[in-house]
C-alpha positions in Angstrom: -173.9 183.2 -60.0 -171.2 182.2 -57.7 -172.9 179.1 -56.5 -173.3 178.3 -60.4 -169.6 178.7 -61.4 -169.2 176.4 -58.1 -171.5 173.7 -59.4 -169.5 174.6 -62.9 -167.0 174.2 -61.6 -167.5 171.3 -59.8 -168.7 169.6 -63.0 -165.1 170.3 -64.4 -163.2 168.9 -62.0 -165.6 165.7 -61.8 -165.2 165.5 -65.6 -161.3 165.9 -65.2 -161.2 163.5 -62.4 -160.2 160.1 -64.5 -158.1 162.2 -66.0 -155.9 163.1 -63.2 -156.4 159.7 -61.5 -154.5 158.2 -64.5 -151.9 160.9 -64.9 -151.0 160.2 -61.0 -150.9 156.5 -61.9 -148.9 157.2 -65.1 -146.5 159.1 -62.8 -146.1 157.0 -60.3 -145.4 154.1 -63.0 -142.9 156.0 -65.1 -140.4 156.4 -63.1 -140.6 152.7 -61.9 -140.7 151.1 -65.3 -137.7 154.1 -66.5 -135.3 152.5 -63.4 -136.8 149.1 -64.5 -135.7 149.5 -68.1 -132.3 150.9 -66.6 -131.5 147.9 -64.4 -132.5 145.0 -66.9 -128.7 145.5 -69.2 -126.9 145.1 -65.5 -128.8 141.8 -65.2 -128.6 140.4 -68.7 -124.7 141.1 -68.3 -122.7 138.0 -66.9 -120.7 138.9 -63.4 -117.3 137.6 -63.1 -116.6 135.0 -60.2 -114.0 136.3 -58.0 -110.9 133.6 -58.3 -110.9 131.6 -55.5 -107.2 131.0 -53.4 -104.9 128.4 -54.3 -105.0 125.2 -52.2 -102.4 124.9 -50.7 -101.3 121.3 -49.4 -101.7 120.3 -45.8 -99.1 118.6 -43.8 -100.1 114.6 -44.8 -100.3 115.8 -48.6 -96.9 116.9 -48.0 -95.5 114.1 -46.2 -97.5 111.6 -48.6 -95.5 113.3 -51.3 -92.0 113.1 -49.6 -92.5 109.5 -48.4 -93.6 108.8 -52.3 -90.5 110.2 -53.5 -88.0 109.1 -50.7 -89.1 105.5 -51.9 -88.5 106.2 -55.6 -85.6 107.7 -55.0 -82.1 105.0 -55.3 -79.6 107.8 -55.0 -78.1 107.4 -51.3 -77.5 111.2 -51.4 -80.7 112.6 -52.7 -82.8 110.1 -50.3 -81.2 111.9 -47.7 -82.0 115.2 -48.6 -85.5 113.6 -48.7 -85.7 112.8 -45.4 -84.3 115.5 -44.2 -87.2 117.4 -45.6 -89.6 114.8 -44.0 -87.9 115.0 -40.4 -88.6 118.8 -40.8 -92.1 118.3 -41.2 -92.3 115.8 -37.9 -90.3 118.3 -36.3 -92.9 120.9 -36.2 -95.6 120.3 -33.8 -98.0 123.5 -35.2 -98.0 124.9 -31.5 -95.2 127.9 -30.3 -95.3 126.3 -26.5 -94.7 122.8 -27.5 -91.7 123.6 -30.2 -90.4 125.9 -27.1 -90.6 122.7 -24.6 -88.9 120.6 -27.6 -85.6 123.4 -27.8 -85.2 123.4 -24.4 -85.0 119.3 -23.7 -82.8 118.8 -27.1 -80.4 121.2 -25.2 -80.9 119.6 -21.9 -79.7 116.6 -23.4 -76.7 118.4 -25.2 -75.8 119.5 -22.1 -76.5 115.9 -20.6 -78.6 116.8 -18.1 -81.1 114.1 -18.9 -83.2 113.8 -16.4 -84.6 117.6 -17.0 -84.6 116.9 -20.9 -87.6 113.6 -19.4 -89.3 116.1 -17.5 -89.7 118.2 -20.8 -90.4 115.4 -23.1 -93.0 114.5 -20.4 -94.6 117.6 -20.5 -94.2 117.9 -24.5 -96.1 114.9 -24.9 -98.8 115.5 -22.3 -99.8 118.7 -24.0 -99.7 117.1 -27.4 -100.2 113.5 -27.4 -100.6 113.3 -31.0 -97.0 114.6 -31.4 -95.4 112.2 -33.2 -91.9 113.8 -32.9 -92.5 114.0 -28.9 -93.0 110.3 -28.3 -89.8 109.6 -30.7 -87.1 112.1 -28.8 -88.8 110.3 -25.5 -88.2 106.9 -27.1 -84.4 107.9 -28.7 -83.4 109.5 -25.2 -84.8 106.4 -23.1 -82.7 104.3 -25.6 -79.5 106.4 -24.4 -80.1 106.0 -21.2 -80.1 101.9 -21.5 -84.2 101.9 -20.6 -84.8 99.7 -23.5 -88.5 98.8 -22.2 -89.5 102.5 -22.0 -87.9 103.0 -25.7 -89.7 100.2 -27.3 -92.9 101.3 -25.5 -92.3 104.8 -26.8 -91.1 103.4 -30.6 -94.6 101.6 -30.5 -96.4 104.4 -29.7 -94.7 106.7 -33.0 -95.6 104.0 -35.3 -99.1 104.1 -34.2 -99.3 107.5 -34.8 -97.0 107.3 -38.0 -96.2 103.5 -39.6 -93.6 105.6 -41.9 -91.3 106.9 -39.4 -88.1 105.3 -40.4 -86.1 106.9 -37.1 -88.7 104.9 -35.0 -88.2 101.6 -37.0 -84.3 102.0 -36.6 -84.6 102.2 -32.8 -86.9 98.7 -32.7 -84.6 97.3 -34.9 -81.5 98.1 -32.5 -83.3 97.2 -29.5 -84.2 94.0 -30.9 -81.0 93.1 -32.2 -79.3 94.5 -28.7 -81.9 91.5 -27.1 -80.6 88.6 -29.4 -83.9 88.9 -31.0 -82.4 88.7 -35.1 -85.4 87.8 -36.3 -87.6 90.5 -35.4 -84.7 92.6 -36.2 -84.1 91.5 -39.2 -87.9 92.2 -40.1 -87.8 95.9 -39.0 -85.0 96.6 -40.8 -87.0 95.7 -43.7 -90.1 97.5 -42.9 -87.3 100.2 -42.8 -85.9 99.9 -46.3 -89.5 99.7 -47.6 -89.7 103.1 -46.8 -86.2 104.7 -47.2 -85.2 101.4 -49.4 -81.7 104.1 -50.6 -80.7 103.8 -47.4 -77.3 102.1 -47.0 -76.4 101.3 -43.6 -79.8 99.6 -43.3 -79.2 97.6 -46.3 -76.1 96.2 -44.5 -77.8 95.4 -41.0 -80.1 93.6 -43.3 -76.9 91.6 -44.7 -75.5 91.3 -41.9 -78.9 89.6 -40.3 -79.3 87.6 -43.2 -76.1 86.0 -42.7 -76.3 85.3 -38.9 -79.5 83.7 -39.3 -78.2 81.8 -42.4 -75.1 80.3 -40.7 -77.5 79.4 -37.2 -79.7 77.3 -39.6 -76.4 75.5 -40.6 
């Protein structure tokens, strides 16, 4: 009897076999196609881009936007506060060390003690040679100590790095003028007013030129 409830039995569970197979695959898939069906609204529903920073302008959008505006501008007074906006821009060389080195040789040569205010231009400029501000203080102090070779050298080297610099194009245009040399003068005073063209005492070294060579060709 027992061994024919066993075979019964076994007869059952063979019958109920498929059964059970699908209800195990049924569960299993359920639960799958339930998180499924959950998830698919979250997908459908359009995710919001995070807002990106504002771009802010680098240094030559800045000085591009100053230089446009300095030559614009015809009022003597507002050109100036233009430029003073643009010499604060050159005045910052981006590096703590080198802006330390540039403090310590402007009051060197406050105190006129310019041979330590060279040594610190010197090492200003070997530790940023692309320091346009650098090579112009080395130029402007060379021109105060009468070493008009090493001035013009250094003016040449600031409008490589920066045609603009109206400081640097003031010094050539002294030095030139200091070496009988109107002409050429008279030319990078021009090149200045092109870029500060509000400027006045430029205007009237341009006169000035203009006349002198005007009464030579006479």
């Amino acid at each position: 009897m027992a061994f024919f409830m066993s075979r019964t039995l076994i007869s059952a569970l063979s019958r109920l076999a498929p059964l059970v197979a699908a209800c195990l695959v049924v569960s299993c898939l359920v639960p799958v196609q339930a998180a499924d069906t959950a998830q698919a609204p979250t997908a459908d529903r359009p995710t919001a881009k995070p807002a990106e920073p504002e771009k802010l302008p680098t240094r030559a959008e800045k000085l591009d936007t100053l230089f446009a505006a300095l030559k614009r501008e015809r009022d003597a007074e507002k050109a100036r506060g233009i430029a003073e906006q643009i010499r604060l821009e050159w005045q910052d060389s981006g590096s703590a060390t080198v802006n330390l080195l540039m403090q310590w040789a402007a009051k060197a040569v406050a105190d006129s003690k310019q041979p330590s205010a060279l040594d610190l231009y010197d090492q200003v400029i070997a530790l940023a040679p692309d320091y346009v501000e650098g090579w112009n203080q080395r130029a402007t102090l060379h021109y105060q100590m009468s070493n008009y070779r090493k001035s013009m050298s250094d003016i040449n080297r600031v409008l490589a790095l920066e045609p603009r610099h109206f400081g640097a194009l003031a010094g050539m245009a002294a030095i030139l003028a200091a070496s009988g040399k109107d002409e050429l003068a008279l030319r990078a005073w021009e090149q200045f007013l092109a870029v500060y063209p509000a400027e006045r005492k430029a205007q009237e070294q341009v006169g000035e030129l203009e006349e002198k060579l005007a009464g030579n060709r006479t």
